[in-house]
C-alpha positions as CSV (number, residue, x, y, z in Angstrom):
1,X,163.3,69.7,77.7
2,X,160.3,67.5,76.0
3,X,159.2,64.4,78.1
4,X,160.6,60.5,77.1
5,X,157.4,60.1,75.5
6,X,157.9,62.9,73.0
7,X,161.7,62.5,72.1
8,X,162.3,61.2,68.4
9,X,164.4,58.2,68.6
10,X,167.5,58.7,66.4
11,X,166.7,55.5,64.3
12,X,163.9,57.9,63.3
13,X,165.7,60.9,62.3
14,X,168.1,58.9,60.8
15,X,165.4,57.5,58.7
16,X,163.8,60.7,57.8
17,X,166.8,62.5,56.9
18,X,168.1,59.1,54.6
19,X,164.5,59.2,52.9
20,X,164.6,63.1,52.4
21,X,167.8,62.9,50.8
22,X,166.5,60.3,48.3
23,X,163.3,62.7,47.5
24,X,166.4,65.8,46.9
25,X,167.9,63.9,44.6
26,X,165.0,63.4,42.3
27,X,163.8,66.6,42.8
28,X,167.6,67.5,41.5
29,X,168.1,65.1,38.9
30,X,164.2,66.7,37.7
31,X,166.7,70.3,37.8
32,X,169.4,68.3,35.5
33,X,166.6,66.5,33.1
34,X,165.9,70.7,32.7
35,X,169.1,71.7,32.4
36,X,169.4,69.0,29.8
37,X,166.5,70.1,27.7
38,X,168.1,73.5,26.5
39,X,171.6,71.9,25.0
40,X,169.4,68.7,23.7
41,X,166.1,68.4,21.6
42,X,164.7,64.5,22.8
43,X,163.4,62.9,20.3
44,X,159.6,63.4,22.2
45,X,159.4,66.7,24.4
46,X,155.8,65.8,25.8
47,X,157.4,62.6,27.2
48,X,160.4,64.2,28.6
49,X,158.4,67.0,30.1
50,X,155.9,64.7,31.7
51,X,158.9,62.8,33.0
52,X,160.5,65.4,34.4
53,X,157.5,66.8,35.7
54,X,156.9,63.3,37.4
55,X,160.6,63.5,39.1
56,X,160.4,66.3,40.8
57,X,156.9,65.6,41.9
58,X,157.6,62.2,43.1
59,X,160.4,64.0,45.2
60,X,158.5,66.6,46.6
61,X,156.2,63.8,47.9
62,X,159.0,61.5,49.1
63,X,160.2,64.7,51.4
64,X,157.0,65.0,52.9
65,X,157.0,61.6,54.1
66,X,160.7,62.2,55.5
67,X,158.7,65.4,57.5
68,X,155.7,63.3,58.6
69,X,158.1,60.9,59.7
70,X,160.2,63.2,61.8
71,X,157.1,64.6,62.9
72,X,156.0,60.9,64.3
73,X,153.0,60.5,62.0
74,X,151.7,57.0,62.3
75,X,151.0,56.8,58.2
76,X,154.6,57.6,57.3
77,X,155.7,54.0,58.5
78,X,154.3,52.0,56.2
79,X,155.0,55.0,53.3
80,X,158.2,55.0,54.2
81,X,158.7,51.2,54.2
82,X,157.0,50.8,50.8
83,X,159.1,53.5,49.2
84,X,162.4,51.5,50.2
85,X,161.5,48.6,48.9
86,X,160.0,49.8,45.7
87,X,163.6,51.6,45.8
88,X,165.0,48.2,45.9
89,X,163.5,47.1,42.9
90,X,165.6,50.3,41.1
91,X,168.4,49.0,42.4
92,X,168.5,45.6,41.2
93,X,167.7,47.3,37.6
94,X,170.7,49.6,37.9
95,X,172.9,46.5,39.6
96,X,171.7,44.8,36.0
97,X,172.1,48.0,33.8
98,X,175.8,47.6,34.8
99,X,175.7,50.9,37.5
100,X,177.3,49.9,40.2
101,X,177.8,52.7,42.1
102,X,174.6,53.8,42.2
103,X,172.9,50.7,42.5
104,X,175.5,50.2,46.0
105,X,174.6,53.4,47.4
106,X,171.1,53.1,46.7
107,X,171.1,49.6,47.9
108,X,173.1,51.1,51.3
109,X,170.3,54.1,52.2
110,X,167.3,51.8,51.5
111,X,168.8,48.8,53.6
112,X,169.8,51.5,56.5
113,X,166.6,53.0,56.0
114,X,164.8,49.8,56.7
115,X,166.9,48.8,59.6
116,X,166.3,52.1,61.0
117,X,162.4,52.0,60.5
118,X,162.1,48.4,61.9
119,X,163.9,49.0,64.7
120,X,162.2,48.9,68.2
121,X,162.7,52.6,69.3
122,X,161.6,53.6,65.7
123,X,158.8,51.5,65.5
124,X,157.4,52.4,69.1
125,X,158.3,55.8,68.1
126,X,155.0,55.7,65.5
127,X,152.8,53.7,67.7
128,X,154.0,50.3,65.7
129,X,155.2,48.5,68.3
């Protein structure tokens, strides 16, 4: 059994696994974009590619701050933290785009994710606090 001062809080993991969730589903809506491209021709295939290329590289990224976080790195913090509110700023666009639905369970992970990362144990978890 690890020592108290090893354990991951489960504010943490519950942070991690919110934030890797967000980086899957860009990395999967990158596999739809792709999926897209051989029943439609867009109107500029350089921009689409790059765009695509950008989504599932952006999500890849956005994982491996959910993994430095479960893995207690001190950097992932304030990555973490700057991702959900950059996420935020999506949400009020979809909330004025009319999506709802996405714009409330957006809104939901990136609020619980904050909670969760501000939160004593978390933040002592990472040396914050």
């Amino acid at each position: 059994m690890p020592s108290d001062d090893r354990r991951r809080p489960g504010a943490l993991l519950i942070a991690a696994g919110v934030v890797t969730l967000q980086g899957a589903a860009l990395v999967g809506f990158a596999g739809w974009n792709l999926m897209r491209r051989s029943s439609e021709d867009p109107s500029n295939s350089a921009v689409y590619g790059g765009a695509t290329a950008y989504l599932a590289l952006f999500g890849v990224l956005i994982m491996g701050v959910a993994v430095a976080l479960a893995a207690r790195k001190r950097w992932a913090f304030g990555a973490a933290v700057f991702l959900q509110l950059l996420a935020l700023g999506v949400v009020y666009e979809m909330a004025t785009g009319g999506f709802w639905l996405g714009a409330g369970l957006l809104g939901l992970a990136c609020a619980g994710t904050l909670v969760a990362l501000l939160s004593a144990p978390a933040r002592a978890a990472l040396g914050r606090g």
